[in-house]
C-alpha positions in Angstrom: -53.6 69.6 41.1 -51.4 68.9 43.9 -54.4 69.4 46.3 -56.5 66.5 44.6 -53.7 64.5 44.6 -53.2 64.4 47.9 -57.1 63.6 48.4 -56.8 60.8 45.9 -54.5 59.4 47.7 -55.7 59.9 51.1 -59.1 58.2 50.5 -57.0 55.4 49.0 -55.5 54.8 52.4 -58.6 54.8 54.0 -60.3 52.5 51.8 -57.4 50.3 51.9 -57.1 50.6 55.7 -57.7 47.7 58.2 -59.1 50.4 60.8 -62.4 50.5 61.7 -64.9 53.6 60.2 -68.1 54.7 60.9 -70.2 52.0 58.9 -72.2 54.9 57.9 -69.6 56.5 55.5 -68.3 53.3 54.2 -71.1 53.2 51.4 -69.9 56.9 50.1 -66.3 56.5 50.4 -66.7 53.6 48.2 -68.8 55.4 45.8 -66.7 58.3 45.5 -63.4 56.5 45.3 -64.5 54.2 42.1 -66.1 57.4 39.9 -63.0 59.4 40.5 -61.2 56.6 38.8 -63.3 56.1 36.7 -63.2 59.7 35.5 -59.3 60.0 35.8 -58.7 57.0 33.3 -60.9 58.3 30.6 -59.0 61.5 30.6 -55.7 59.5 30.3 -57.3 57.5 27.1 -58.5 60.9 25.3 -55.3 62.5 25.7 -53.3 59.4 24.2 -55.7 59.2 21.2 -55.0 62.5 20.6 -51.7 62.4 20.5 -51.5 59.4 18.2 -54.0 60.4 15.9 -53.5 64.1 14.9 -54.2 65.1 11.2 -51.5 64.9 8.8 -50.6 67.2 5.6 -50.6 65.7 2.3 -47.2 66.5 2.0 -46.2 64.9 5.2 -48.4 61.7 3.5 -46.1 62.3 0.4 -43.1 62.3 2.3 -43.9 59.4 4.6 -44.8 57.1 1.2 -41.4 57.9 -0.4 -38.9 56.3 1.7 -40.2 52.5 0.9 -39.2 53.9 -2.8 -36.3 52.1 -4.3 -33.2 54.6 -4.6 -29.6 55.2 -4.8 -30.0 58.3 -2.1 -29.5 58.0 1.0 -32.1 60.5 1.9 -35.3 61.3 0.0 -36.5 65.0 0.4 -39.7 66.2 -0.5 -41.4 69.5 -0.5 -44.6 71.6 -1.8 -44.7 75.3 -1.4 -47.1 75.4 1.1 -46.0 72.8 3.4 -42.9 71.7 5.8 -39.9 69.8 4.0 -39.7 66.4 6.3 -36.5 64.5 5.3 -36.7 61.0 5.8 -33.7 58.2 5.7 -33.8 55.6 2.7 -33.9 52.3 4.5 -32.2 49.4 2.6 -32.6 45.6 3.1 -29.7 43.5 2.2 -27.2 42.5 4.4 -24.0 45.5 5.2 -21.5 42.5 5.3 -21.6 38.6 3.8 -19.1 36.4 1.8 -19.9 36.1 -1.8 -21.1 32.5 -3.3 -18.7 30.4 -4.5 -18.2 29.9 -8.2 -20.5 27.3 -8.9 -18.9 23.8 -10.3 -19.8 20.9 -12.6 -19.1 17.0 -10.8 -15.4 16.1 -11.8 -15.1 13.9 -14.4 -12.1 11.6 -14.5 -10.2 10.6 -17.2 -8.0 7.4 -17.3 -7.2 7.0 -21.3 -4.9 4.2 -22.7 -1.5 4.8 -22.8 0.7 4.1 -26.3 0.3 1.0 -27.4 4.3 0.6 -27.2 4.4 0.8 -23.5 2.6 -2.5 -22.9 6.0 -3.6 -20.6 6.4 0.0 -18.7 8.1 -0.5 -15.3 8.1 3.1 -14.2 11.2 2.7 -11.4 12.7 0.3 -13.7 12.9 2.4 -17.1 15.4 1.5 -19.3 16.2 5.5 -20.4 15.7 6.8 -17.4 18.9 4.2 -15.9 21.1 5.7 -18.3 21.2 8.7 -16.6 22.6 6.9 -13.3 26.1 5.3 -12.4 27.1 2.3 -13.7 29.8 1.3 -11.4 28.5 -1.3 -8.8 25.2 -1.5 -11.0 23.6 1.3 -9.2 21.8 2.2 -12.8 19.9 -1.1 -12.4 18.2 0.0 -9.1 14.5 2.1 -8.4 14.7 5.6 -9.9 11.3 6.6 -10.2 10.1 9.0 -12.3 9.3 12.9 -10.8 5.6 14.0 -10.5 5.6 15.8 -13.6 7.0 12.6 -15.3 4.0 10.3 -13.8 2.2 8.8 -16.2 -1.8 9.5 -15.9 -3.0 6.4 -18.5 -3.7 3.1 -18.5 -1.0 0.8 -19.2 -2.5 -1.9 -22.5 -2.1 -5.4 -22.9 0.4 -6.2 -25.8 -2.2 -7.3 -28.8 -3.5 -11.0 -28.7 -3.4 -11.3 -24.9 -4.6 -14.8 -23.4 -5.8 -15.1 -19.5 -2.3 -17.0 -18.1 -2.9 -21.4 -18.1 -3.4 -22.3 -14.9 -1.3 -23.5 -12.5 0.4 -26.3 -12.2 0.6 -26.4 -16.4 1.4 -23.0 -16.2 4.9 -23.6 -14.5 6.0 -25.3 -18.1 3.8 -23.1 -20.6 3.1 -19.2 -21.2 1.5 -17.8 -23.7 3.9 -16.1 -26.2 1.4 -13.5 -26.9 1.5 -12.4 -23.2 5.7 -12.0 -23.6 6.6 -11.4 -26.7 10.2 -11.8 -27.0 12.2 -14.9 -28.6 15.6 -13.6 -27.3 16.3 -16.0 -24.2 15.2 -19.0 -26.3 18.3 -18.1 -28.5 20.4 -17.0 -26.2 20.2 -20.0 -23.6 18.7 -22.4 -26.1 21.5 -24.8 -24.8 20.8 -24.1 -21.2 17.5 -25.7 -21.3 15.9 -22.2 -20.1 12.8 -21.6 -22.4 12.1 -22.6 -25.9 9.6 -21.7 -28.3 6.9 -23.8 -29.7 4.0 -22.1 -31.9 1.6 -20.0 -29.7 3.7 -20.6 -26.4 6.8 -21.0 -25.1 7.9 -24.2 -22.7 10.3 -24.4 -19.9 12.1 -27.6 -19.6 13.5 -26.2 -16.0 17.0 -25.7 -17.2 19.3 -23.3 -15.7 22.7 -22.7 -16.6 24.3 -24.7 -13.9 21.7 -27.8 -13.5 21.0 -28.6 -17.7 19.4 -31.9 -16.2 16.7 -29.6 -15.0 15.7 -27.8 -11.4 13.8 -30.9 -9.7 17.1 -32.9 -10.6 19.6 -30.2 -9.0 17.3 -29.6 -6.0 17.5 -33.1 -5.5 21.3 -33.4 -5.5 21.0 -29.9 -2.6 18.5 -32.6 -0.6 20.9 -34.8 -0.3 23.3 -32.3 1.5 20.6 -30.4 3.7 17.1 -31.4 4.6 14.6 -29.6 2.3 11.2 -31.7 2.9 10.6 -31.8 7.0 9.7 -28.5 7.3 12.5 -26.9 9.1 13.0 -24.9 5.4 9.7 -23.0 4.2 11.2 -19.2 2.7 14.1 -19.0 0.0 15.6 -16.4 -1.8 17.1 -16.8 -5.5 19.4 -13.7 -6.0 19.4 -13.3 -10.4 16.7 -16.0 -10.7 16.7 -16.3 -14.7 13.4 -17.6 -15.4 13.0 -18.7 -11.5 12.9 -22.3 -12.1 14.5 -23.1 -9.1 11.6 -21.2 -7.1 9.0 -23.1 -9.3 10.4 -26.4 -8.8 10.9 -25.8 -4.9 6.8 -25.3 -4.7 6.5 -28.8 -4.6 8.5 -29.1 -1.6 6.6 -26.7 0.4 9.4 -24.4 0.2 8.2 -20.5 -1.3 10.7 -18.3 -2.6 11.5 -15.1 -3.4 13.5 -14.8 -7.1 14.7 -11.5 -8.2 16.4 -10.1 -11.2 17.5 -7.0 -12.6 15.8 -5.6 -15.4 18.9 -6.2 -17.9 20.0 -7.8 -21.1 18.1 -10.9 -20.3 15.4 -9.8 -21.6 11.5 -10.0 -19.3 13.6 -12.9 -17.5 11.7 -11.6 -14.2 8.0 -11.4 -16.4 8.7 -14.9 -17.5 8.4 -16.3 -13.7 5.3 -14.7 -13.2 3.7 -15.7 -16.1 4.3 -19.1 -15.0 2.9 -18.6 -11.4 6.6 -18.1 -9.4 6.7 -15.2 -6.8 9.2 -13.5 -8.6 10.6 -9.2 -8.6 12.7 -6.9 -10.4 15.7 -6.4 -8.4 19.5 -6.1 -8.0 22.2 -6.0 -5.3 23.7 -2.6 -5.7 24.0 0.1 -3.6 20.5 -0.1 -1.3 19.6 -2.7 1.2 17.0 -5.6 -0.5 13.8 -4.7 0.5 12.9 -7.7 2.9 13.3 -7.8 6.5 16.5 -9.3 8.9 16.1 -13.0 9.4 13.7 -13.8 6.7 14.7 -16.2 4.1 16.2 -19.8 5.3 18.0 -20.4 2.3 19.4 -18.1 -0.2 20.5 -19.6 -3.7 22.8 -18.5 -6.3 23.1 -20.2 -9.0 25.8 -18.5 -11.3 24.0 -15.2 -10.7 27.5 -13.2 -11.6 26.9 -10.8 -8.4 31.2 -10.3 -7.1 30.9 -11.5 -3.5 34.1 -11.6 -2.8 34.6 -7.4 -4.0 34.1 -4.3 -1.9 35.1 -5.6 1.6 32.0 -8.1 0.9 29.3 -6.1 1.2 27.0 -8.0 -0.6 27.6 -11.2 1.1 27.0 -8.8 4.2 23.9 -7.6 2.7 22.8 -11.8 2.4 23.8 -12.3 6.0 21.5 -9.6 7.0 18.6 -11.2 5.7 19.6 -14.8 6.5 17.7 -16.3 9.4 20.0 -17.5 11.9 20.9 -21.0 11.4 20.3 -20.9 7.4 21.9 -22.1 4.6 23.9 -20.3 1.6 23.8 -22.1 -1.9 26.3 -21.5 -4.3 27.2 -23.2 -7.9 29.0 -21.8 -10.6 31.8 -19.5 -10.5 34.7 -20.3 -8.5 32.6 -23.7 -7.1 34.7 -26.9 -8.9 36.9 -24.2 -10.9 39.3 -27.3 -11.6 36.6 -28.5 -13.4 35.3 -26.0 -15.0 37.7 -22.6 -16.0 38.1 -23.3 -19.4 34.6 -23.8 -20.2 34.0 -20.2 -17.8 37.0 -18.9 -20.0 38.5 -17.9 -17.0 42.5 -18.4 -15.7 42.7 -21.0 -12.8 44.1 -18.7 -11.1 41.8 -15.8 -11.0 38.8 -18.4 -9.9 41.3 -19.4 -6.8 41.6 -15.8 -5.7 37.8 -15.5 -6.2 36.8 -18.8 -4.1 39.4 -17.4 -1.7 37.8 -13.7 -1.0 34.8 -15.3 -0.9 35.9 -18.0 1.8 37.6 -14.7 3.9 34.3 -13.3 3.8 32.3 -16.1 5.2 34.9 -16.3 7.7 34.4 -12.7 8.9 30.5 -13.1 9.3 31.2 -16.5 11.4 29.7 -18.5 9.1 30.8 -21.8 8.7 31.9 -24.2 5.7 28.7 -26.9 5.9 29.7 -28.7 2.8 31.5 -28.5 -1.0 30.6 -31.5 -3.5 30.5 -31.6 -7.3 29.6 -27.8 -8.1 27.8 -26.9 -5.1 29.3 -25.2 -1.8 27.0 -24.6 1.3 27.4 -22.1 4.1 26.0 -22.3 7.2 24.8 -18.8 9.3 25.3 -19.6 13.2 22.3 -19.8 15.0 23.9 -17.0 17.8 26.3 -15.0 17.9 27.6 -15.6 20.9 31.3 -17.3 19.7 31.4 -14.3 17.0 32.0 -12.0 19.8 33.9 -13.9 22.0 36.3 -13.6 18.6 36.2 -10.0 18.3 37.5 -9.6 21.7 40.1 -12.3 21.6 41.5 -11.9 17.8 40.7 -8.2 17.3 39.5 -8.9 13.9 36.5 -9.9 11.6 33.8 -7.2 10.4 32.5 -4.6 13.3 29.1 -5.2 14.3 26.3 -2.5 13.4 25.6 -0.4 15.6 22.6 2.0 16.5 20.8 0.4 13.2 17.7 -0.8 12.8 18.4 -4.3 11.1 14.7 -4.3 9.5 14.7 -0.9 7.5 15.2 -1.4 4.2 13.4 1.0 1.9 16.1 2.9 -0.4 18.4 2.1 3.1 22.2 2.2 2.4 24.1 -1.1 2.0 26.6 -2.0 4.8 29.6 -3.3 5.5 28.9 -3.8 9.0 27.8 -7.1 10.4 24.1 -7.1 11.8 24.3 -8.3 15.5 21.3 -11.4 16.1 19.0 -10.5 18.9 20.9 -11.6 22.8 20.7 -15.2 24.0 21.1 -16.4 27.6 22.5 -19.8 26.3 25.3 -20.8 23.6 22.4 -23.2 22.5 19.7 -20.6 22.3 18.5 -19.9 18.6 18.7 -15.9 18.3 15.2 -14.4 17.9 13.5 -17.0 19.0 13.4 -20.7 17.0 10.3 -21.2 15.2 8.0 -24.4 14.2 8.4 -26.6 11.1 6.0 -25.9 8.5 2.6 -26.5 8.6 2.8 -25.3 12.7 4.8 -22.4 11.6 2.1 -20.5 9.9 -0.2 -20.7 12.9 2.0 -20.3 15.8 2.5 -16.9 17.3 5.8 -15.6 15.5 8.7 -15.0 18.0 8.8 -10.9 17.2 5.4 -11.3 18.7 5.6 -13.0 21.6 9.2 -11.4 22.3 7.9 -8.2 22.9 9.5 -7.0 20.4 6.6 -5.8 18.0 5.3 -3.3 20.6 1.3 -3.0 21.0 0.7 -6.0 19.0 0.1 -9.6 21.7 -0.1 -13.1 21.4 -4.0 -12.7 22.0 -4.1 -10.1 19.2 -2.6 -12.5 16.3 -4.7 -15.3 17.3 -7.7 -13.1 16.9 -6.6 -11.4 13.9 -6.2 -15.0 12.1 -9.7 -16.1 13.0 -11.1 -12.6 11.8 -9.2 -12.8 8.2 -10.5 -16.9 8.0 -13.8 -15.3 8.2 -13.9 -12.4 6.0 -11.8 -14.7 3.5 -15.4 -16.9 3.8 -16.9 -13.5 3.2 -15.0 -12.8 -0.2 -15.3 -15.7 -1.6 -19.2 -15.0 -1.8 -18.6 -11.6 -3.2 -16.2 -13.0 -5.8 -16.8 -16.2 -7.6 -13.8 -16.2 -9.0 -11.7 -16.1 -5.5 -13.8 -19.3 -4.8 -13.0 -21.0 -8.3 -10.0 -22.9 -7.3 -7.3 -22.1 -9.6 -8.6 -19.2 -11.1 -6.2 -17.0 -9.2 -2.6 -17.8 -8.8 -0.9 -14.4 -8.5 -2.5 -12.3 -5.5 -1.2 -9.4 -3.9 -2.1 -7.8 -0.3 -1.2 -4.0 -0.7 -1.5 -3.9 3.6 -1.1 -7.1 4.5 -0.4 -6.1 8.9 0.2 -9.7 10.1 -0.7 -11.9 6.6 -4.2 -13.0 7.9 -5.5 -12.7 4.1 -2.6 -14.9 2.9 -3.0 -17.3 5.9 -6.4 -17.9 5.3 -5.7 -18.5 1.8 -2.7 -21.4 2.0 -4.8 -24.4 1.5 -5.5 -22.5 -2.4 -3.4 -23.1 -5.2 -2.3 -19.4 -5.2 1.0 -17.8 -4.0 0.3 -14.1 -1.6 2.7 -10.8 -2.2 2.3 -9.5 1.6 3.3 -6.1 1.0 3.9 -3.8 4.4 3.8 -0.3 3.6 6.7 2.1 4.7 4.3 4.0 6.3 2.5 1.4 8.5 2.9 2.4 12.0 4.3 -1.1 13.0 6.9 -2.6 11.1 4.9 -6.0 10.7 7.0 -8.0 7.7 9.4 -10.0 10.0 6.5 -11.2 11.9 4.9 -12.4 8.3 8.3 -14.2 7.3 7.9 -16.1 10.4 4.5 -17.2 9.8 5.9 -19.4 6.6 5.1 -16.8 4.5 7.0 -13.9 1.9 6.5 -9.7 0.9 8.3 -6.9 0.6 8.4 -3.8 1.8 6.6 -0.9 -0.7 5.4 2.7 -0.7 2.1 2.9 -2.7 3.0 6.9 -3.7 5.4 5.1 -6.5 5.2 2.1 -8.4 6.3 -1.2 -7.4 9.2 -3.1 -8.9 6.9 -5.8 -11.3 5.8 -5.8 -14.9 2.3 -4.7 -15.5 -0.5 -7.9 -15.4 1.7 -9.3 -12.8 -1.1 -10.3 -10.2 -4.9 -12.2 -10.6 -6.4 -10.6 -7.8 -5.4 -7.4 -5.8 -6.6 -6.9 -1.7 -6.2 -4.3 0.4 -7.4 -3.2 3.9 -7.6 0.8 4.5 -4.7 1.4 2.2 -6.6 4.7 0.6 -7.3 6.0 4.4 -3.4 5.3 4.7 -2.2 7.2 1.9 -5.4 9.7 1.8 -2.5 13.0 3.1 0.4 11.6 1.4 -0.2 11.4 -2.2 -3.1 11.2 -5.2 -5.5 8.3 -4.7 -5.7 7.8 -8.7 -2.1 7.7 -8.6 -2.4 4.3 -6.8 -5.9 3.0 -8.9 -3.8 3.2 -12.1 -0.6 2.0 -10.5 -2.9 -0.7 -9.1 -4.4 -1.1 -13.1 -1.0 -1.3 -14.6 0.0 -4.3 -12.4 -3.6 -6.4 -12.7 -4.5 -8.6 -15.1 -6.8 -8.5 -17.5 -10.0 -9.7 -16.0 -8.3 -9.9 -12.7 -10.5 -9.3 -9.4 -10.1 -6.5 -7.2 -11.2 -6.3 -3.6 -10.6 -3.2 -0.9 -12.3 -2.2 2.7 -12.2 1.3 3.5 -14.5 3.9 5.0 -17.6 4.4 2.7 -16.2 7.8 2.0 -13.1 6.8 0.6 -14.8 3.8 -1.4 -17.3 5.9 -2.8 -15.0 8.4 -4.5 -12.6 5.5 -5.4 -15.7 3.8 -7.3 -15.9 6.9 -9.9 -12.3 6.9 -11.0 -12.3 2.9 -11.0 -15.5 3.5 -13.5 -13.2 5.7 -15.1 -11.0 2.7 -15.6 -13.7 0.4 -17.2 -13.4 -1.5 -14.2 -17.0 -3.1 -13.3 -17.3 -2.8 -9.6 -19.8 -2.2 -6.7 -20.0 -1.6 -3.2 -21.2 -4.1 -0.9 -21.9 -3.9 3.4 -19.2 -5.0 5.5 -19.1 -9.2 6.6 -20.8 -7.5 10.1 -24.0 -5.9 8.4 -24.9 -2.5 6.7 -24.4 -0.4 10.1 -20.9 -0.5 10.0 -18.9 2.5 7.9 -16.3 0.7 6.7 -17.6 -1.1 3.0 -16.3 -3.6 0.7 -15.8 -2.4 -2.9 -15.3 -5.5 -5.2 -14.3 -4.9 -9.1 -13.3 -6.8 -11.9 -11.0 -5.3 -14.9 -12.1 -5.5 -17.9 -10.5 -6.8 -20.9 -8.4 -5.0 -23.4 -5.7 -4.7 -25.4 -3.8 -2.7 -27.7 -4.6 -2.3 -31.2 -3.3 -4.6 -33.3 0.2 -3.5 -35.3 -1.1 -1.7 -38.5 2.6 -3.3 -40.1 1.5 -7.0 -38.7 1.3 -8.0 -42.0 4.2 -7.1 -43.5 5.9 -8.6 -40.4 4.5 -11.6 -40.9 5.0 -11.6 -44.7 8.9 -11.1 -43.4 9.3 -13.9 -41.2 
């Protein structure tokens, strides 16, 4: 074997070879070279068919069939007594390791049923049982305690029975419907103060309060004549214990918007009243916790006998006023001590004891360097400086007055402690420089970029920025009103409420409307953005959308918001907000939002939930942008009328 290999390969070479043979041979070598390859390949072939191919036994055939057999063996063994036992492995299919299929689940179904007809006035942070459990001293009962999780309610708040849509605005300011607020008490109880009477289906306000009888246009007048109320220079108010806010609704027509607030007390839907006549109004009280409103906001703040001790606890509250007083603005004050010589026998009060009040309260002006700006008839004016340059230049030479904060952001104000420290004004480099920055009279004000802006001091945010972001919200404004007919009804609205209002573009674009905007900045925003909005000319309050807000339910027309579910979307339940968002809307009222398609699209199914009719519509930019407008209306209902109505009736 070895010997023919070696010729095999020898004539190889020489066929192969570039030498030169004897052309004689070449023929044969050739010849010889191709049949002994020839030969060798078909003795390669037959020997691999014959090793493939041999003959099997039947019992090998049996054994070979049995392993695709289904069985729980791991081998199958087969055997005959004439031939060989061949044990073959039982081959299985399925996969040794995978994760089992989850459970599989129906499409959730929400739920939003009505809640007890008796709860037609449920404030959840304002509940009347609920206070009880809290301090009284310093009225700290009064204040937001909201309810735990467990306590949440998961219903729709009704509509007491015999609800009315609200009159519009400006008749609304004398007339509500008394079906809306059912309760006769105040009309009793200041029927000689000229608050509210009641007349068949409604009840009228004559403007009365308890210290201008004549009426609120007839005491605002007698304030004109002692400050100037109609050039502009004053656009934001605050009414601390606003009764039925008639001072607020009677300012309107001086361009001047304010903010009234009341506790929720023994003057009974006092606060609810205001709204239902179209005055920007919350539930709220002086107490322990900051107000929640920026520093320098307000122009004027206003009390009119509203019983709050600012003379008491080293003058914290006074303080608390100072804080939120723009520099430069005005403190209004009538009733008790004001004209005491006057007046203590009709307050049932000693002389004396009204001195020693008008006295504390004098001491405590003095220690926040305000000044005395005037005192005729019953109404005494304050006057905040404008720096506070000369109030340090008196802490250093006299050694006394209140301390100045320090290390304290003068803007936080969400569940924030009360002070007794005095809030330092932003530096000036002249005695005659307003602190903060002076702003434009109204109209200009609302347009002009608002010193925190153009200070620096709202970080990331420019000049450039807020003009852009005012033409953007003018036209998507243009945009809503095409989605919602009744946004473009003039005077259909009146109440409206921005739930992320950033720089109050929606309100701004909205001021030439008969309708008053809420600008709420959310606690969570990552800029603090609600000075900026009080110096535009316009008001809001600070609020965290994981609890309820401090107003009555069907206190606003028409709600917007801009990405407020993609703000909240890790903090807390989105259909915690829709029905916090029901309980405050109005029957019939509209309902706007932008968010991410996402987010819309799982908010539309609980809103259905709701009986709210909405849709989703393309952004103002086209359909290829993710972020969607979802537009709903709420539909009317109330609660079922009283099965004793009746007998009630039969009664009166």
């Amino acid at each position: 074997m070895a010997n023919n290999t070696n010729n095999f390969k020898s004539l190889f070479h020489n066929f192969t070879s570039k030498r030169q043979y004897n052309k004689t041979l070449v023929p044969f070598t050739n010849f010889y070279f191709i049949t002994f390859s020839i030969v060798l390949c078909s003795l390669f072939y037959l020997f691999g068919l014959w090793t493939h191919h041999r003959p099997y036994s039947a019992a090998t055939t049996l054994s070979a069939a049995t392993c695709f057999q289904p069985s729980t063996n791991t081998t199958t063994t087969t055997s005959t007594p004439s031939t060989l036992q061949i044990q073959l492995p039982t081959l299985h299919f399925e996969a040794r390791h995978k994760l089992q299929d989850p459970p599989a689940t129906a499409a959730r179904e929400y739920h939003a049923p009505p809640c007890d007809p008796k709860l037609y006035e449920y404030t959840p942070c304002e509940d009347l049982k609920r206070s009880l459990k809290f301090p009284r001293q310093r009225l700290v009962y009064r204040e937001r305690h909201c309810p735990a999780p467990k306590e949440i309610l998961r219903c729709r708040i009704p509509a007491p029975f015999g609800y009315r849509l609200p009159l519009r605005w400006p008749e609304s300011r004398d007339s509500a419907w008394y079906a809306n607020v059912p309760h006769k008490e105040l009309t009793v109880e200041k029927k000689m103060q000229n608050w509210v009477h009641f007349d068949g289906d409604r009840f009228r306000f004559p403007g009365g309060g308890t210290m201008f009888p004549r009426g609120a246009n007839a005491y605002i007048d007698e304030i004109a004549k002692l400050i100037k109320l109609r050039d502009g220079s004053i656009r934001t108010a605050i009414d601390t214990g606003c009764g039925v806010a008639s001072f607020g609704a009677y300012l309107l027509s001086r361009d001047i918007l304010t903010v009234s607030f009341a506790p929720r007390d023994t003057h009974e839907a006092q606060v609810q009243f205001a709204l239902e006549r179209g005055v920007p109004a919350l539930i709220g009280v002086i107490a322990s916790k900051r107000l929640p409103y920026p520093s320098r906001a307000f122009d004027i703040a206003h009390c009119s006998r509203c019983l709050i001790p600012w003379g008491q606890f080293d003058g914290i509250y006074l303080t608390e006023v100072d804080r939120v007083l723009r520099p430069g603005g005005y403190w209004i004050l009538s009733g008790p001590p004001i004209n005491y010589a006057k007046h203590w026998r009709g307050w049932e009060r000693t002389r004396q004891s009204l001195k020693d009040e008008q006295e504390s309260i004098e001491e405590v002006a003095k220690s926040l360097c305000w000044k005395k700006f005037v005192e005729r008839g019953d109404l005494a004016i304050w006057q905040k400086p404008t720096n506070h340059v000369h109030c340090k230049m008196q802490r250093k030479i006299f050694k006394n007055g209140k301390p100045f904060c320090q290390a304290q952001d003068p803007d936080a104000a969400w569940y924030t402690k009360l002070d007794t420290c005095l809030t330092p004004l932003p530096d000036v480099n002249d005695i005659k420089e307003v602190a903060g920055g002076k702003l434009p009279k109204w109209p200009q004000r609302l347009t002009s970029i608002p010193p925190r802006i153009s200070s620096g001091s709202l970080e990331g945010i420019s000049g450039e920025m807020f003009k852009e972001d005012t033409e953007l919200w003018t036209r998507r404004v243009a945009y809503y009103k095409k989605l919602d007919h009744q946004l473009a009804e003039k005077g259909r609205y009146r109440n409206v409420l921005d739930m992320n209002s950033y720089l109050g573009g929606f309100a701004a674009a909205l001021v030439d409307d008969p309708v008053w905007v809420m600008n709420v900045v959310p606690v969570e925003a990552e800029i603090n953005t609600l000075g900026a909005i009080y110096e535009r000319g316009l008001i809001g309050t600070y609020q965290n959308w994981c609890e309820a807000m401090s107003t009555y339910p069907r206190t606003y027309d028409f709600i917007h918001g801009d990405s407020v579910f993609n703000l909240y979307q890790n903090r807390c339940n989105m259909e915690q907000i829709l029905l916090e968002m029901d309980r405050i809307l109005r029957p019939q009222g509209g309902v706007i939002l932008r968010d991410d398609v996402d987010v819309l699209t799982k908010m539309k199914s609980f809103a259905d939930a709701m009986q709210w009719e909405s849709r989703i519509t393309d952004h103002e930019d086209g359909p290829y942008n993710r972020q969607k407008i979802f537009v709903a209306v709420k539909e009317y209902w109330t609660a079922p009328p009283p099965q004793n109505q009746d007998h009630n009736q039969d009664i009166k």
